[in-house]
N, C-alpha and C positions, 0 to 999 in steps of 0.2 A: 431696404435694410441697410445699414451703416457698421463700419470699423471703424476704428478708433486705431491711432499708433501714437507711442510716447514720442518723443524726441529723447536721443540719449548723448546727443554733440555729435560735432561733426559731419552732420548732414544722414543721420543714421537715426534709424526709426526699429525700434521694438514692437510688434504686433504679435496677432494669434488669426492671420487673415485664413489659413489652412491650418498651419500648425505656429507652434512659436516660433517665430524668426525674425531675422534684424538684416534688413535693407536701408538702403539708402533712398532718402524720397523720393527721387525721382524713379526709381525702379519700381515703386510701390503699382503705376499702372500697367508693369507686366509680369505683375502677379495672376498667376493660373485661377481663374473664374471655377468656382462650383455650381454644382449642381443646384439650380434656382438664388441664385445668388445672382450680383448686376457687376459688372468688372467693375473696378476698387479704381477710382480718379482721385488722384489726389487734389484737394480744394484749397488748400493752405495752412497757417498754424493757429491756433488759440492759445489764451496764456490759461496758464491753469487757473487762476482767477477768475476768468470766463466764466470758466468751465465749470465752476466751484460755486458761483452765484444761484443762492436758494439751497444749497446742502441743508441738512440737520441731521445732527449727529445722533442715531438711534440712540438708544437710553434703551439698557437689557433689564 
């Protein structure tokens, strides 16, 4: 299972890894593990461009 955190500057990350909070990324691997969940390592950045390749925007 995976998270996700935005980058917001400064070396400061926006997630929802418990609840909503803003760490700094390197803190991000001593964030409290739940239950059946794998500790959170942080891997590196992606530009949202990446991240964004193959979108399609629903159509309601």
């Amino acid at each position: 299972m995976g998270a996700l955190g935005l980058s917001i500057g400064n070396g400061e990350v926006i997630h929802a890894w418990d609840k909503v909070g803003i760490n700094n990324y390197l803190d991000i691997e001593k964030l409290k593990t739940a239950i059946g969940w794998e500790k959170p390592k942080y891997i590196g950045w992606v530009s949202l461009e990446r991240i964004m390749v193959g979108f399609q925007r629903k159509v309601y």
